[in-house]
C-alpha positions as CSV (number, residue, x, y, z in Angstrom):
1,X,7.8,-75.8,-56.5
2,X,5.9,-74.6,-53.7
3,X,7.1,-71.2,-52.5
4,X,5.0,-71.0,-49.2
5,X,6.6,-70.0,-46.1
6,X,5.7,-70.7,-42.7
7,X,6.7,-67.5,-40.3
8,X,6.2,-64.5,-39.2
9,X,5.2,-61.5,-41.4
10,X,6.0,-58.3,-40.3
11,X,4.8,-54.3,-41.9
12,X,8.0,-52.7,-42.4
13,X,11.9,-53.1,-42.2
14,X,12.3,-52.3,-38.9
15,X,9.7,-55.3,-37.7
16,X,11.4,-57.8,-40.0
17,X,14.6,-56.7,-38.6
18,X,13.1,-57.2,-35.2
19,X,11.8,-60.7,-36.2
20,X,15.3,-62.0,-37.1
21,X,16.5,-60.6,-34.3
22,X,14.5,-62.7,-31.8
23,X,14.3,-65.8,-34.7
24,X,18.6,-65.9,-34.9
25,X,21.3,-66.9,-32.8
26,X,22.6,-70.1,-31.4
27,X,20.1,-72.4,-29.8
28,X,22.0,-75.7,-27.6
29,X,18.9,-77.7,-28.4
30,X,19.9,-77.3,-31.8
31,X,21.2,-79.8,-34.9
32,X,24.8,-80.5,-35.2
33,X,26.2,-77.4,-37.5
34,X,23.5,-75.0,-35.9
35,X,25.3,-71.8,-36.2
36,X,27.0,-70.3,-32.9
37,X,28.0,-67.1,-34.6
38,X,26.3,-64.2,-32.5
39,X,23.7,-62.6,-33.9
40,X,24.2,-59.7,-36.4
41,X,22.6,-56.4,-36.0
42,X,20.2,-56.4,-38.5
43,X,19.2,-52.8,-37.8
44,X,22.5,-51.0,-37.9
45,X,21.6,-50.5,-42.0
46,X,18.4,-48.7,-41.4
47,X,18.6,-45.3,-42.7
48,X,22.1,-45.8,-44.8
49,X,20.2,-45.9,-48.0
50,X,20.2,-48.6,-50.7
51,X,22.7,-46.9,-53.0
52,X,25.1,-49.1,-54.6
53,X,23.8,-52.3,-53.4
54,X,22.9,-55.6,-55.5
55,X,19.7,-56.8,-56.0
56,X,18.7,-59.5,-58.0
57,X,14.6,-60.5,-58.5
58,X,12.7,-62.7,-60.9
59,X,9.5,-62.0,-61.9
60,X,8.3,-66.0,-61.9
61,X,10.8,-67.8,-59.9
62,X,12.0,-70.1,-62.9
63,X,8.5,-70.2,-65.0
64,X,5.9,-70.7,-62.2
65,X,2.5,-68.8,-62.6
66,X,2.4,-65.6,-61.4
67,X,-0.2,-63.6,-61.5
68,X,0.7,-60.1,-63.8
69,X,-0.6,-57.8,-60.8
70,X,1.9,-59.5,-59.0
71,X,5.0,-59.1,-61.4
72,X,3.9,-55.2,-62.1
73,X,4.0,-54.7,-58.8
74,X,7.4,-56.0,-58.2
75,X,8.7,-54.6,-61.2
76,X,7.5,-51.2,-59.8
77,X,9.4,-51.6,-56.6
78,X,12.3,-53.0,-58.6
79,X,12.4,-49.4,-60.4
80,X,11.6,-47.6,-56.6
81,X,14.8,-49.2,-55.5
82,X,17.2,-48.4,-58.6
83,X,15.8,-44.9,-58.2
84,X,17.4,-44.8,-55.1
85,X,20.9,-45.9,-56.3
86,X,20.3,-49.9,-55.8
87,X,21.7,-52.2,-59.0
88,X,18.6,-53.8,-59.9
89,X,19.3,-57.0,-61.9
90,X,16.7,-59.4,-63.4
91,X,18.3,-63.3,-62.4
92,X,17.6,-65.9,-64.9
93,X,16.6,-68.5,-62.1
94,X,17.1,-71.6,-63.4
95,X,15.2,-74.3,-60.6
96,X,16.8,-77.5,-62.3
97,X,20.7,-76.0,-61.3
98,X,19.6,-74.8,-57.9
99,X,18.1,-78.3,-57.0
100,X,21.2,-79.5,-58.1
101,X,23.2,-77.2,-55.7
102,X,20.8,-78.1,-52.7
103,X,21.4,-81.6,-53.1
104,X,25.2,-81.4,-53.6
105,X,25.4,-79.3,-50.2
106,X,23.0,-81.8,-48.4
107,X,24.5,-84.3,-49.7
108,X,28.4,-82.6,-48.3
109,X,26.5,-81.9,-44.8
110,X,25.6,-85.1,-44.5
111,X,28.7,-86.6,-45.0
112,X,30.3,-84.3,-42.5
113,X,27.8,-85.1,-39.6
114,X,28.1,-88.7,-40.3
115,X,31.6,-88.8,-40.4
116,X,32.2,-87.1,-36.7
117,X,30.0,-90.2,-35.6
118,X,32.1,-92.6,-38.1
119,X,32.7,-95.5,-35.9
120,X,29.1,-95.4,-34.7
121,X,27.5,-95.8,-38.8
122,X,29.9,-98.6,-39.2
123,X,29.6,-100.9,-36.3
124,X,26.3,-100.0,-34.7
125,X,23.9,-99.2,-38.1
126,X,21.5,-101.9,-36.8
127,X,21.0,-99.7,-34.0
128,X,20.3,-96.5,-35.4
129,X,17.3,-94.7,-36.6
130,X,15.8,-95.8,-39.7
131,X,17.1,-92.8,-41.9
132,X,20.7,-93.7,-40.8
133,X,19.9,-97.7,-41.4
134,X,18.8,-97.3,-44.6
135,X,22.1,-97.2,-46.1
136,X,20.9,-96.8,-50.0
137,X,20.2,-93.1,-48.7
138,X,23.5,-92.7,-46.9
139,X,25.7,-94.2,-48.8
140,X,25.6,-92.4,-51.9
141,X,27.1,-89.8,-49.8
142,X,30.1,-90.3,-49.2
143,X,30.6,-90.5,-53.0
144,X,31.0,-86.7,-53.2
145,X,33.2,-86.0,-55.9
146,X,35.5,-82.7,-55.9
147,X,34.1,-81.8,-59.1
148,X,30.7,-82.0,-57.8
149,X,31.2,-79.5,-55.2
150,X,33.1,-77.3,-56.9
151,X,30.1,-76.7,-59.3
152,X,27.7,-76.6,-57.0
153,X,30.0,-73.4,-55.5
154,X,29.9,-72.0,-59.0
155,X,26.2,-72.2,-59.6
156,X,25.9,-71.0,-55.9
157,X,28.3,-67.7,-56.2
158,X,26.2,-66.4,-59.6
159,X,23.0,-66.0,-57.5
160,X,24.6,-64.4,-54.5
């Protein structure tokens, strides 16, 4: 698993609150689902304190190598934060059931984009790009099963 981001970094709260600031909100050149909700203030919280919020951290990510500077460190602001009231809680990341989760919501996406444009992947799939022509990746789909989703949810709402 490569953990890399590509973004902006930012010194403090503020900035990063900043940074989504400008990075959020509805764009028109967007994909279809792109959020249109406006955009929250993200630095209304400042200065309310951490007490009684829930925070959850791993030290590894699921067992990748971390170096033990790294995980000190974290574990020290992990204490810094419960010291100020925050519920610190270790989460036992498990990458194998998140995977599974990412794939079940693609997959659920998917289907919902291709189904406002129905007509269109039935009658016309010789004419559309290759991703939508190659129907052993579409397919597969629409097989969604409620059962399928409804775990997905599950292993979703213990990490958030």
């Amino acid at each position: 698993m490569n953990n890399a981001t590509s973004g902006p970094l930012t010194r403090t709260v503020r900035d990063a609150g900043e940074a989504l600031k400008i990075l959020s909100g509805y764009d028109p050149t967007g994909e279809y689902g792109t959020i249109t909700d406006d955009v929250p203030d993200y630095l209304s919280a400042l200065g309310k304190g951490v007490k009684d919020l829930r925070i959850g951290w791993t030290p590894d990510m699921g067992g990748n190598p971390v170096d033990p500077e790294v995980i000190q460190g974290a574990e020290n602001a992990a204490k810094v934060f419960e010291e100020l009231g925050a519920k610190v809680e270790t989460v036992d990341f498990k990458p194998a059931a998140y995977t599974e989760v990412f794939w079940t919501f693609f997959d659920y996406f998917t289907v919902k984009g291709l189904d406002a444009a129905r007509d269109d992947f039935d009658n016309h799939r010789d004419e559309m790009t290759d991703y939508f022509g190659l129907i052993w990746i579409v397919q597969p789909r629409f097989q969604l099963s409620v059962c399928g989703i409804s775990s997905a949810i599950s292993v979703h709402t213990v990490i958030t």
